[in-house]
C-alpha positions in Angstrom: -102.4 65.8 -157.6 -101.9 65.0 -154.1 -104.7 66.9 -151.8 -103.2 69.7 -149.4 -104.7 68.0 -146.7 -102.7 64.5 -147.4 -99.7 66.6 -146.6 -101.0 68.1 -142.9 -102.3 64.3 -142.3 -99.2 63.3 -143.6 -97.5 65.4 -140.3 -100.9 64.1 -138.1 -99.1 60.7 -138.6 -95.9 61.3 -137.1 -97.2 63.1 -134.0 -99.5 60.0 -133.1 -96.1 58.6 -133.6 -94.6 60.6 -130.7 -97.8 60.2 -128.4 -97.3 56.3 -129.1 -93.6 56.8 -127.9 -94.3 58.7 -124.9 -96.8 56.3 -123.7 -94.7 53.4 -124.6 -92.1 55.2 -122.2 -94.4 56.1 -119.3 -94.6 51.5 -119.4 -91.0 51.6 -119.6 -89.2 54.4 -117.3 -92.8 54.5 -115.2 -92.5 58.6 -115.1 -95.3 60.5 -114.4 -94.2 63.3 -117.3 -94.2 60.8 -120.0 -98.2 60.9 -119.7 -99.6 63.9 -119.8 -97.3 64.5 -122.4 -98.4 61.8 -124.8 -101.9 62.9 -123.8 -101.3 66.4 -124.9 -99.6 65.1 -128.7 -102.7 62.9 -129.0 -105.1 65.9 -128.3 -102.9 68.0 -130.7 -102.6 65.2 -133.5 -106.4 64.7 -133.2 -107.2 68.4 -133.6 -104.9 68.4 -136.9 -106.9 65.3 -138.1 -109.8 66.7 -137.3 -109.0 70.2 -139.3 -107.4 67.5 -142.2 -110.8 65.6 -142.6 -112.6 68.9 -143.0 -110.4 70.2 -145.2 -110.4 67.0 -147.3 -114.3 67.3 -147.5 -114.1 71.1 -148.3 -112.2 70.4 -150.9 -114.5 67.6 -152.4 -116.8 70.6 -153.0 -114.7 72.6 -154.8 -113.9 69.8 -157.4 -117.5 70.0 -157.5 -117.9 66.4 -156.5 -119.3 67.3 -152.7 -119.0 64.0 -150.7 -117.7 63.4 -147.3 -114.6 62.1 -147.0 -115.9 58.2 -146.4 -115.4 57.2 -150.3 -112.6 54.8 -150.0 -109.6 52.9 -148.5 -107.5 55.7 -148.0 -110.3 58.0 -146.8 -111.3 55.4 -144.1 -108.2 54.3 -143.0 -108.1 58.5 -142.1 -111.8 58.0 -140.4 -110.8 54.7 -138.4 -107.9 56.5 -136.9 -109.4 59.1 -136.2 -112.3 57.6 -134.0 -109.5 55.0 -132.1 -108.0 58.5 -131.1 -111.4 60.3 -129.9 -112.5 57.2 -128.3 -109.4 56.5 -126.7 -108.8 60.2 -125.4 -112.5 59.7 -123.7 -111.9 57.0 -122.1 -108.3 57.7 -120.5 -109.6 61.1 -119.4 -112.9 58.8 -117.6 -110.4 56.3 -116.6 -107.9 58.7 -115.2 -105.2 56.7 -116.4 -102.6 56.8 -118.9 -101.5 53.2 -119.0 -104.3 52.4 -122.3 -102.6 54.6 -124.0 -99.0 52.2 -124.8 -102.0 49.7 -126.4 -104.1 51.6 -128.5 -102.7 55.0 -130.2 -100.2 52.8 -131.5 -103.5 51.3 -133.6 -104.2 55.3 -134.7 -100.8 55.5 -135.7 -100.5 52.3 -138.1 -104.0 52.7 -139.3 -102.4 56.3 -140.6 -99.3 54.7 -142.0 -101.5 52.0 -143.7 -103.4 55.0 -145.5 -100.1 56.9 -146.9 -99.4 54.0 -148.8 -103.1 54.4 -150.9 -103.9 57.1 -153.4 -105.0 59.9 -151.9 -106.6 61.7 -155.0 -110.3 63.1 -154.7 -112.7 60.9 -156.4 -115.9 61.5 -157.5 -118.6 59.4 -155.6 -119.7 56.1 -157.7 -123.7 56.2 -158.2 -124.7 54.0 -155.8 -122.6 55.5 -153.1 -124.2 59.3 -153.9 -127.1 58.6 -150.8 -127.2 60.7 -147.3 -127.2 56.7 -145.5 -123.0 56.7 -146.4 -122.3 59.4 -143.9 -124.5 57.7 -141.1 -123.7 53.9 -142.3 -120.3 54.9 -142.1 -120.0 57.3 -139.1 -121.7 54.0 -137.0 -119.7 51.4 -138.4 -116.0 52.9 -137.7 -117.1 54.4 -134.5 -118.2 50.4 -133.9 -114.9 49.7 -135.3 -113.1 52.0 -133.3 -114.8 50.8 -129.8 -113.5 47.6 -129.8 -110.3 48.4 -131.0 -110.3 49.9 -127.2 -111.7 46.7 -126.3 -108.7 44.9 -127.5 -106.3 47.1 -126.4 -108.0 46.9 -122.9 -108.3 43.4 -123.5 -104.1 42.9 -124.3 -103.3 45.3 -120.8 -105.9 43.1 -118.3 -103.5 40.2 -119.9 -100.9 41.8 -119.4 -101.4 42.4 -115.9 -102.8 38.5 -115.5 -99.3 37.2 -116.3 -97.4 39.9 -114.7 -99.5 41.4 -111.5 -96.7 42.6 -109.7 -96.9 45.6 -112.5 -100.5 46.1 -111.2 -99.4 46.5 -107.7 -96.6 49.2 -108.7 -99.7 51.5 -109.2 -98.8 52.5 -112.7 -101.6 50.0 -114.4 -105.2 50.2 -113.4 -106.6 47.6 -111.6 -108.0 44.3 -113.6 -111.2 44.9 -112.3 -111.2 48.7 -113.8 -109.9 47.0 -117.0 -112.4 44.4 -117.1 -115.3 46.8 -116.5 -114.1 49.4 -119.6 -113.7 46.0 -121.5 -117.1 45.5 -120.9 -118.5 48.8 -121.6 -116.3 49.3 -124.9 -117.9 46.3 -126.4 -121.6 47.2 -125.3 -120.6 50.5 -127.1 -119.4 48.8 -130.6 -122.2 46.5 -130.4 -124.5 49.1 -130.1 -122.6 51.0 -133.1 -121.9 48.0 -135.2 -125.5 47.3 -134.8 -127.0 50.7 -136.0 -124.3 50.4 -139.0 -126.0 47.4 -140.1 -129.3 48.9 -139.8 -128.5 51.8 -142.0 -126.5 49.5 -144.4 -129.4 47.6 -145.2 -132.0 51.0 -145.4 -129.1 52.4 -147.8 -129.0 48.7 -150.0 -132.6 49.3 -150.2 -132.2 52.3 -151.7 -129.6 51.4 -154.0 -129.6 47.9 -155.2 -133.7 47.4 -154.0 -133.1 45.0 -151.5 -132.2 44.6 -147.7 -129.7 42.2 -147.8 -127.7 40.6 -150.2 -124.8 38.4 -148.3 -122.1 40.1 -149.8 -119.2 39.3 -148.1 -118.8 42.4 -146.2 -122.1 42.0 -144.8 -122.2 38.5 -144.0 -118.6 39.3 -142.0 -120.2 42.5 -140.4 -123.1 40.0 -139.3 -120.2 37.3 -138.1 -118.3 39.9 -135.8 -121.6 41.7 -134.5 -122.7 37.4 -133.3 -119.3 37.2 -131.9 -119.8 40.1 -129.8 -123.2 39.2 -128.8 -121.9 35.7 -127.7 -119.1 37.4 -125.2 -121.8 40.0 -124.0 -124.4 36.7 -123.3 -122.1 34.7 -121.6 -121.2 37.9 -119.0 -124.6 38.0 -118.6 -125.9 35.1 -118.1 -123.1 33.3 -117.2 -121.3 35.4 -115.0 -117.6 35.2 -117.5 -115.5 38.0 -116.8 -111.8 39.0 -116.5 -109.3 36.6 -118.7 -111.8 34.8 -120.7 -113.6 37.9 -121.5 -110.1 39.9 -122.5 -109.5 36.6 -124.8 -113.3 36.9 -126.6 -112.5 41.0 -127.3 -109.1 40.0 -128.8 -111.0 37.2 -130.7 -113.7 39.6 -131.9 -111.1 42.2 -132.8 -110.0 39.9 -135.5 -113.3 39.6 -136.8 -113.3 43.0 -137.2 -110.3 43.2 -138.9 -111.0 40.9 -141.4 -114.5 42.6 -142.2 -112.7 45.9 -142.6 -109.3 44.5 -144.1 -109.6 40.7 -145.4 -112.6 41.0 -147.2 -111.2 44.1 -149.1 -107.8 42.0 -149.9 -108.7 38.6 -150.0 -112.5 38.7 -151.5 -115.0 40.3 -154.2 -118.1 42.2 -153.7 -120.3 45.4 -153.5 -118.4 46.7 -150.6 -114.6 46.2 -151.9 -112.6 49.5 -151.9 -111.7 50.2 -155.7 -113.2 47.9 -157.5 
């Protein structure tokens, strides 16, 4: 039986839908109304996701199972799109722009269609997962996640803008050096995140399997992306890269991350693999 809340995140889908739209036409007709508009379906789909995930969890208890809702695929594919919509909606209220918004709630938006196609049934939690580590492994991974998925979608605009600046000059795109300074400070934040998921990864496989660290492929590939970022943040650093070659390491580190989170679940075996 399909949970109630499948069917409100079912509807939280096609509004992030409509805010991708409407941000996709403020690029287009360059209208002032198509922003705040898309802001305001983004705010109102997030608020409906937010009451869904509760809901979802609520419901976990009275199946008498009592787990968050971090169990599997489908549960955080929800998560994941949920934190690229509250991170996003930060930053373009910081920023005071609504240009991001064309490149990233579009990710919110397929990350939800990507979970409609996975069961949605309640499941009770497998032994190993049943620790008070998930909720703060997970929470710190996909809020990682989540940050540079900003990153990128920062990262594809300052490009953007590098092959066609006369768009920058029309005053509907922020600056590159606004972009490349929220690039910068959307990857300190998913490092720092990324990091403290690793951390309370390993405390949780200590608790679980007795050991720290295991190379399963989900953490060696959790390991890979957190070096790539650490590479991009040391060479602005200490060597002073910034703007295009900067953008190009995000996008490059964005695929890393979606490989930890999707290729290794698809393509490989292990501890971390979503139903099996």
């Amino acid at each position: 039986m399909t949970p109630a809340s499948s069917q409100l995140l079912g509807v939280v889908t096609f509004i992030y839908l409509f805010a991708a739209l409407a941000y996709v036409a403020f690029h287009v007709f360059q209208r002032r109304f198509f922003g705040p508009a898309a802001a305001a379906l983004t705010l109102a789909a997030l608020v409906l996701h937010t009451g869904a995930i509760l809901w979802r969890w609520l419901a976990s208890y009275q199946l008498g199972y009592g787990h968050a809702p971090f169990s599997n695929l489908y549960e955080s594919l929800i998560f994941f799109s949920w934190t690229v919509a509250l991170l996003y909606l930060i930053i373009e209220r910081r920023a005071r722009t609504y240009a991001a918004g064309a490149f990233i709630v579009p990710l919110a938006f397929l990350g939800m269609v990507y979970a409609g196609l996975q069961p949605k049934e309640i499941q009770p939690l497998l032994p190993a997962l049943k620790s008070n580590w998930l909720i703060a492994h997970v929470i710190t991974c996909f809020l990682g996640y989540a940050s540079f998925a900003l990153s990128a979608g920062l990262a594809a605009m300052f490009l953007l803008l590098h092959l066609r600046p006369k768009a920058g000059r029309a005053g509907w795109l922020p600056q590159p050096a606004v972009l490349d300074r929220l690039i910068h400070q959307t990857i300190v934040f998913g490092f720092i995140l990324l990091a403290a998921g690793i951390v309370t990864g390993s405390v949780w496989a200590q608790t679980a399997w007795g050991r720290y660290w295991s190379w399963d492929p989900k953490e060696t590939w959790s390991l890979v992306t957190w070096l790539v970022y650490a590479v991009v943040l040391h060479a602005r650093m200490v060597k002073g890269w910034s703007g295009t070659r900067v953008a190009v390491l995000s996008l490059v580190g964005f695929g890393c991350v979606l490989f930890t989170y999707f290729g290794v679940n698809l393509l490989l075996s292990g501890l971390h693999v979503y139903g099996r």
